[in-house]
C-alpha positions as CSV (number, residue, x, y, z in Angstrom):
1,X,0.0,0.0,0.0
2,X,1.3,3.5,-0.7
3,X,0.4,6.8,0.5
4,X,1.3,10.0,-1.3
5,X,2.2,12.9,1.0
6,X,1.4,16.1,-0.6
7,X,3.2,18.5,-1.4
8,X,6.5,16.8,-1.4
9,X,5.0,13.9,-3.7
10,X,6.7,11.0,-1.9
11,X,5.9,7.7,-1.6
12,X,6.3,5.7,1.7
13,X,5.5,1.9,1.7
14,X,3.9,1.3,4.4
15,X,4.8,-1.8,6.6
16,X,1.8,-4.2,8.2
17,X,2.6,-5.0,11.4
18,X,3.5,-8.5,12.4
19,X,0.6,-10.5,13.3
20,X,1.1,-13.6,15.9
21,X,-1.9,-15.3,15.2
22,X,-1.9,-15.4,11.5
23,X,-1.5,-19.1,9.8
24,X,1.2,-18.3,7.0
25,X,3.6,-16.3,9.2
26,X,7.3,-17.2,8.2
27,X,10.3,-17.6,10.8
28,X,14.2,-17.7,9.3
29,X,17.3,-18.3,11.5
30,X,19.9,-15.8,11.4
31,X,23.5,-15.7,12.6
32,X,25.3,-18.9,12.5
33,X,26.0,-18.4,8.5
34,X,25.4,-22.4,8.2
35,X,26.2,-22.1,4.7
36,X,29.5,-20.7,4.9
37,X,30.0,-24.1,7.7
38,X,29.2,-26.3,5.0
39,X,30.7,-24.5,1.9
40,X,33.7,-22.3,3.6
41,X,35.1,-21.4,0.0
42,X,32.4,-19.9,-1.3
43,X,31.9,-16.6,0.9
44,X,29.2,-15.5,-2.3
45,X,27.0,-17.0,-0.3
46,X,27.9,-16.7,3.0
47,X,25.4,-15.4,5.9
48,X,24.9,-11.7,4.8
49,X,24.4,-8.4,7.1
50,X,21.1,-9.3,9.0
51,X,19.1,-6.2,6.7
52,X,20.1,-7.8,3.1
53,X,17.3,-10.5,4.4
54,X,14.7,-7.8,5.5
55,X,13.7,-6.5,1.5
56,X,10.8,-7.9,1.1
57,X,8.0,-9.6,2.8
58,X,9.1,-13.1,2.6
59,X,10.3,-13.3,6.4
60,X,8.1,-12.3,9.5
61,X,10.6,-12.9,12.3
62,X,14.3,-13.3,12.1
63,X,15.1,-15.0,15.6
64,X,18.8,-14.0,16.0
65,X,20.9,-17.5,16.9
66,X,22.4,-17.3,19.4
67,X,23.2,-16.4,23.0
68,X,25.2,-19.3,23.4
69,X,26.3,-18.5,27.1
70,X,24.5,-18.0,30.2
71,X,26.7,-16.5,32.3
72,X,30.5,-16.0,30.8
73,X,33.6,-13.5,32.1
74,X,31.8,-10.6,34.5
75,X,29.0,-12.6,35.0
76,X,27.7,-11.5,31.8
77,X,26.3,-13.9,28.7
78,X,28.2,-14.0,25.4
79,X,26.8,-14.1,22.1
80,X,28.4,-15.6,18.5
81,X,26.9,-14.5,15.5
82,X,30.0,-16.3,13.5
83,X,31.0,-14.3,10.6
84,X,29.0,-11.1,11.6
85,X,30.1,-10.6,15.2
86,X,31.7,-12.8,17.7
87,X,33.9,-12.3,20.8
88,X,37.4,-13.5,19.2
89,X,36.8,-11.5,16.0
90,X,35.3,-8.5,17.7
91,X,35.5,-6.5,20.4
92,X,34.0,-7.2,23.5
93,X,33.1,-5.0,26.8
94,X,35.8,-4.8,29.1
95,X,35.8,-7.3,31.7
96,X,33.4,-9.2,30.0
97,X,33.3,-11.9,26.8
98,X,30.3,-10.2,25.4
99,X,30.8,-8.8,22.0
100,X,30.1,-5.8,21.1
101,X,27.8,-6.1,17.9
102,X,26.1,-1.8,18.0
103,X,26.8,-2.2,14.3
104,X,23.7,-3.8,14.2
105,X,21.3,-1.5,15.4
106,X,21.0,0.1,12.1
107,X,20.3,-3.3,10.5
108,X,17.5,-4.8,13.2
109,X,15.8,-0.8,13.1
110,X,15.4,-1.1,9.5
111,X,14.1,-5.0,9.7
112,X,11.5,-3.8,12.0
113,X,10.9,-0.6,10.2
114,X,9.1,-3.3,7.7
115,X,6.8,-4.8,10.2
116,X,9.2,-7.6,10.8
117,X,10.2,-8.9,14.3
118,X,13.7,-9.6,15.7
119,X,14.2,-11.7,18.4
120,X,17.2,-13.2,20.3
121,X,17.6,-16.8,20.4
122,X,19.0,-18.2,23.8
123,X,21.2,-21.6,23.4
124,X,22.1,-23.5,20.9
125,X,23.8,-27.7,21.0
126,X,26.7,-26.6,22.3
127,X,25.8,-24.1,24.4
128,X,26.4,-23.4,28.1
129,X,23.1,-22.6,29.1
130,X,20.8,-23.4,32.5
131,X,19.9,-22.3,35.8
132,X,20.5,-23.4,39.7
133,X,17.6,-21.6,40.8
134,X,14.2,-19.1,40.3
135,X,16.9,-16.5,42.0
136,X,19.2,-17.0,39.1
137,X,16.8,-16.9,36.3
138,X,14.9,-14.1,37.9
139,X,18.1,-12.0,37.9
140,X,19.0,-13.3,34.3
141,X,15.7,-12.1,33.6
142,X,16.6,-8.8,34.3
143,X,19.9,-9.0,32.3
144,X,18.0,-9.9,29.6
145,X,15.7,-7.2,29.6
146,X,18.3,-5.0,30.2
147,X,21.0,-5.5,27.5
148,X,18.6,-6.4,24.9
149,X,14.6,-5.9,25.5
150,X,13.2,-2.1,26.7
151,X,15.5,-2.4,29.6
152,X,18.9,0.0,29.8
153,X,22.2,-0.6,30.4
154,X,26.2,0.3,29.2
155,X,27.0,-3.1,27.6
156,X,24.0,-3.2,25.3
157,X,25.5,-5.7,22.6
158,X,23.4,-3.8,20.1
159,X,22.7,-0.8,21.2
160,X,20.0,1.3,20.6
161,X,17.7,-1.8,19.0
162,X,15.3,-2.7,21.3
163,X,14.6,-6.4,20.1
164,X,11.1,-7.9,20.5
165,X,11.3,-11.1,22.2
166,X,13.5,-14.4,23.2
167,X,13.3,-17.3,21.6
168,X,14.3,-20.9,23.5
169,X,16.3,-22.8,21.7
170,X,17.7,-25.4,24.7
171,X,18.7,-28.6,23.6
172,X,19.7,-29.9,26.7
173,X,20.6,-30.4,30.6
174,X,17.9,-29.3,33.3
175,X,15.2,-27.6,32.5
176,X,14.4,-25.9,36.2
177,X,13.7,-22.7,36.5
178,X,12.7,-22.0,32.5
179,X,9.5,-21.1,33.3
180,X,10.2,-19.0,36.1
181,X,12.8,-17.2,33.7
182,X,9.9,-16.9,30.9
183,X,7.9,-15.7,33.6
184,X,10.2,-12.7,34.6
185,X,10.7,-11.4,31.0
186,X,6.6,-11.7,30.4
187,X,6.2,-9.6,34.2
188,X,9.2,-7.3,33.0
189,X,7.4,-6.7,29.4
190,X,3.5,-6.2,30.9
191,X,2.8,-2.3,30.4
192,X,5.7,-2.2,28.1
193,X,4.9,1.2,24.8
194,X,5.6,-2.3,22.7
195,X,4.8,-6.1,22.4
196,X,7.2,-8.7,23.3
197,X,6.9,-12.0,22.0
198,X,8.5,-15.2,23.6
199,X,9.2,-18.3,21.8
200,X,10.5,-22.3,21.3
201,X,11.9,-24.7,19.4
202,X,11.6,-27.9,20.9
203,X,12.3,-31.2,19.2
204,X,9.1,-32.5,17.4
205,X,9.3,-35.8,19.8
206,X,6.3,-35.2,22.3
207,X,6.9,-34.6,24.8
208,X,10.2,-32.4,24.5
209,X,13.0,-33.6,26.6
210,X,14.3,-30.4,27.8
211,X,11.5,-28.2,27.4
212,X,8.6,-30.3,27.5
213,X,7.9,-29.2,31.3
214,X,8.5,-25.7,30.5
215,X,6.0,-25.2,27.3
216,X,3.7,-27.3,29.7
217,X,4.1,-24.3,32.4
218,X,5.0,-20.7,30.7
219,X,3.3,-18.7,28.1
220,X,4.6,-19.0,25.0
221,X,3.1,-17.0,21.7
222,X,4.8,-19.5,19.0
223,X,6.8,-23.2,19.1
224,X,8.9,-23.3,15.7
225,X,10.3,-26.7,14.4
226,X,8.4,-29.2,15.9
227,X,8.2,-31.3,13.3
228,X,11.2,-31.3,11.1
229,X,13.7,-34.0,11.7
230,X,17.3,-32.6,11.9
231,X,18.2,-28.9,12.8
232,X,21.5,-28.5,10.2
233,X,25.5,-28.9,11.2
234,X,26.0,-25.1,11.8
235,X,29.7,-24.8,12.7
236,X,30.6,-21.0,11.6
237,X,33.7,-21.1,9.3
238,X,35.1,-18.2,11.6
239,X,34.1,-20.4,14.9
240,X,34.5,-24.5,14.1
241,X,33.6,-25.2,17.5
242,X,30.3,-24.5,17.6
243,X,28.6,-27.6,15.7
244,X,24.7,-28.6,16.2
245,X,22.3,-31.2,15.3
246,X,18.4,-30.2,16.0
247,X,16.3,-32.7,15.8
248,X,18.4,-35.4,14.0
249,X,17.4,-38.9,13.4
250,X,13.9,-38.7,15.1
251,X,11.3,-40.7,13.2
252,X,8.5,-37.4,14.0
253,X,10.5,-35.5,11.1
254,X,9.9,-34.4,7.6
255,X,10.4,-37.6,6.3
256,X,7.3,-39.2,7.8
257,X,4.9,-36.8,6.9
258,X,1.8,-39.5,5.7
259,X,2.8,-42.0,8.1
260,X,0.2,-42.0,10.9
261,X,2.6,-43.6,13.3
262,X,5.2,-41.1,13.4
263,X,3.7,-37.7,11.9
264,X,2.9,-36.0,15.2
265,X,1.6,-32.4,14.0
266,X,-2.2,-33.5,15.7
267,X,-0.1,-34.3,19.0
268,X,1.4,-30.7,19.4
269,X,-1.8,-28.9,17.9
270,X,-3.9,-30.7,20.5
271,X,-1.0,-29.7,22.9
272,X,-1.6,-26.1,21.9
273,X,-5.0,-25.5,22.3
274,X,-5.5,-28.5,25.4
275,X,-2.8,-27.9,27.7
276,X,-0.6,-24.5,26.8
277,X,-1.1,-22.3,29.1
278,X,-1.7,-19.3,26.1
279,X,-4.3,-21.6,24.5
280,X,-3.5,-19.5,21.3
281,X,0.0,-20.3,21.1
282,X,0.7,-21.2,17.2
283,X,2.8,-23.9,16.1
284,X,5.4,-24.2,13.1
285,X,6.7,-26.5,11.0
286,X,10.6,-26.8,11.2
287,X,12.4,-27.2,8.2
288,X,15.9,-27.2,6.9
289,X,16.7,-24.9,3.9
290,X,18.2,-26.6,1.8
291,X,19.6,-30.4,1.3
292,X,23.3,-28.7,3.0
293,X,21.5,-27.4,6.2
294,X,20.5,-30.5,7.7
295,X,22.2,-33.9,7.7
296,X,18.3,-35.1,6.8
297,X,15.3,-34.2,6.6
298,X,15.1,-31.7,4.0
299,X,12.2,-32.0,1.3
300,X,12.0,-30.3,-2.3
301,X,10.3,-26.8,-2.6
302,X,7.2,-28.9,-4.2
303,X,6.9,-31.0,-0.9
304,X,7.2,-28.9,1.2
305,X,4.3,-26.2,0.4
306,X,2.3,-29.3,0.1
307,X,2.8,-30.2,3.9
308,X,2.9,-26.9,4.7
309,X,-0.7,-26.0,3.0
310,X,-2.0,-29.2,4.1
311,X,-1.1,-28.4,8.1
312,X,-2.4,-25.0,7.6
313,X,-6.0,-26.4,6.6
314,X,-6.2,-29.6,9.2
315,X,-5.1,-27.7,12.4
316,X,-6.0,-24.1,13.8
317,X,-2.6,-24.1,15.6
318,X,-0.6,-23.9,12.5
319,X,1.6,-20.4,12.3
320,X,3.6,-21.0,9.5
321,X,7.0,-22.1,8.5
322,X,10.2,-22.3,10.7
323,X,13.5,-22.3,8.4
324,X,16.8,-22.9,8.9
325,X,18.5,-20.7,8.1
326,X,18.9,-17.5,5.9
327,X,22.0,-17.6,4.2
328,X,20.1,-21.3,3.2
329,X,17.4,-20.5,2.2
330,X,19.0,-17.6,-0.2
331,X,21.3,-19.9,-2.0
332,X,18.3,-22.2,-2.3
333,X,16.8,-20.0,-4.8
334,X,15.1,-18.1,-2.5
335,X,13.3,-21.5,-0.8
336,X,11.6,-19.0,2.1
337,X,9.8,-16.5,-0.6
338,X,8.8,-19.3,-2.3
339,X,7.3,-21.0,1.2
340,X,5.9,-17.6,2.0
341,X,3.8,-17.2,-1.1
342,X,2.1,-20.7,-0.8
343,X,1.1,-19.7,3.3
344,X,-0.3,-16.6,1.9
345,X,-2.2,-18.6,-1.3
346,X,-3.8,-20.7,1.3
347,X,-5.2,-17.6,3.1
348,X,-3.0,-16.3,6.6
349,X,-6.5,-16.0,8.6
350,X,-9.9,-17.9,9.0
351,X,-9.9,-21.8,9.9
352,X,-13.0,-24.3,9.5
353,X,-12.2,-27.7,10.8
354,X,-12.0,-30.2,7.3
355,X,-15.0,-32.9,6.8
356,X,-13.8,-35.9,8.6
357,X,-15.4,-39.1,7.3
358,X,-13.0,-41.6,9.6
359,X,-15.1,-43.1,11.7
360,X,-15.5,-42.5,15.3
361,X,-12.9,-44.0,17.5
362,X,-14.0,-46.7,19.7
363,X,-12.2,-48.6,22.6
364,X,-10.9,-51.6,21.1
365,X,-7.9,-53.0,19.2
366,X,-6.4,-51.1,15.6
367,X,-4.4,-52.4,13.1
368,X,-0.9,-50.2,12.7
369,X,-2.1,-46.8,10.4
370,X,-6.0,-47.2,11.2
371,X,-7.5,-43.8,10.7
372,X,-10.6,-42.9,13.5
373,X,-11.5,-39.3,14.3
374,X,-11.9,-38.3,18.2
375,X,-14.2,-36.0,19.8
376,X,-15.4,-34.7,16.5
């Protein structure tokens, strides 16, 4: 839509605001440049400055991957966006092993000058993430909120951005205290001039083994990548150490879409609207990028608007498309714009529950991929 401002004659696009609840919202990973990890000597396509991803409306949210450290030198976290900003190839706050990336300001302001939202992701495989105690993440909280959120401090990584939400992206170790850290940020952002948006990706096995008693316990507005099978290898060329697998070898994946025994999507939409606390929390489909960004899992552009359209008329949970990641998805000629445009074909709002002519389910004995319907 454009609106002409007279009498200077200029045309200003103006940006829709992102929408949580809509159906054919799409989520990209950025910062772990997984394409330079796999392909180190061809930096054409290497993980690009987070605005070069922000031109048109392909992406809703860019969740920025990751905080991969809890508590590091100073008491403060770290944070490794590999070829963008890191703490070996940057420089970081004195006393501390948190880069300083307020270069990036100007790219996140312009992101969300398009009615996209930027988020921070928290974790990652190798990450050194977790709490001892409701203190702890209560006072983490506030960090949080402080160097990145609407809170204030000196070491703000980023400076003047003021991001819009966390994402959870823990793969691993305990999971106490999560909820009473998602808790803080949600009682730290009430009353905020802006909204705040807090989100997961848990492995599509139900339930999750590290979060699976936190999504059970905290709001959260969106889960991403529940049912993909493996998160990619995403070692940064500049920082070889850090390596991850998401959701690798499990038999809920891509792979086993049509196979009643392992797709799960129905378990984690009845999750979302049965036993979430935010009853309208949406859930995504995870997906590898391209065929390089996971060591399985990933399915042909063809594919995988099929699944995607066909989650998006069968369950009201269904908020899109979770990829993995940009600098992927760009080399894959463009597989997120071309995920976006079949969401928005299928229509981003409105659900009506599909004719089911399976009969009713019945206590009793089933062969192996016997199709009933339950409760309507």
């Amino acid at each position: 839509m454009y609106r002409v401002i007279l009498p200077f004659i200029f045309l200003f696009l103006q940006a829709q605001a992102f929408d949580v609840g809509r159906h054919d919202n799409v989520a990209v990973y950025w910062g772990q440049n997984s394409y330079g990890a796999v392909d180190p000597t061809n930096s054409a396509n290497w993980q690009k400055r987070l605005s070069f991803y922000c031109q048109d409306n392909a992406v809703d949210t860019f969740p920025i991957a990751f905080l991969n450290v809890f508590f590091s030198t100073g008491g403060l976290p770290s944070i490794n966006l590999a070829n963008i900003c890191n703490p070996t190839d940057n420089a970081t706050f004195p006393g501390t092993n948190l880069a300083n990336c307020t270069s990036m300001a100007a790219d996140i302001a312009a992101c969300q000058a398009k009615g996209k939202i930027v988020t921070l992701s928290l974790g990652g495989a190798s990450a050194s993430v977790g709490f001892q105690s409701d203190s702890q993440a209560t006072t983490f909280a506030q960090t949080i909120w402080d160097l990145f959120l609407g809170g204030s401090s000196s070491t703000r990584p980023f400076g003047t951005a003021i991001l819009d939400g966390i994402d959870l992206d823990i793969e691993g170790g305990s999971a106490t205290s999560y909820s009473t850290f998602v808790g803080a940020i949600r009682s730290l952002a009430s009353g905020a001039s802006k909204s705040y948006y807090i989100t997961a990706a848990p492995q599509c096995v139900f339930p999750d083994s590290a979060l699976g008693s936190v999504l059970n316990s905290a709001s959260f507005d969106a889960v991403y990548g529940c049912p993909v099978s493996p998160k990619p290898t995403m070692s940064s060329y500049f920082t070889p150490d850090h390596t991850m697998y998401r959701f690798y070898n499990n038999p809920c994946g891509l792979q086993s879409f049509g196979q009643a025994n392992n797709w799960n999507f129905g378990l984690w939409d009845n999750w979302a609207r049965t036993v979430s606390p935010n009853k309208n929390v949406k859930i995504y489909i995870g997906a590898p990028a391209s065929s390089t960004a996971a060591g399985s899992g990933y399915q042909v552009i063809g594919t995988m608007e099929n699944i995607s359209v066909s989650m998006r008329t069968k369950f009201p949970s269904f908020g899109g498309v979770m990829l993995w990641d940009a600098s992927q998805a760009y080399a894959n000629n463009r597989y997120d714009l071309a995920i976006k445009n079949s969401l928005v074909a299928a229509g981003g709002t409105g659900f009506t529950f599909p004719t089911c002519s399976a009969p009713a389910w019945v206590a009793g004995n089933y062969v192996g991929g016997s199709i009933v319907s339950y409760n309507g």
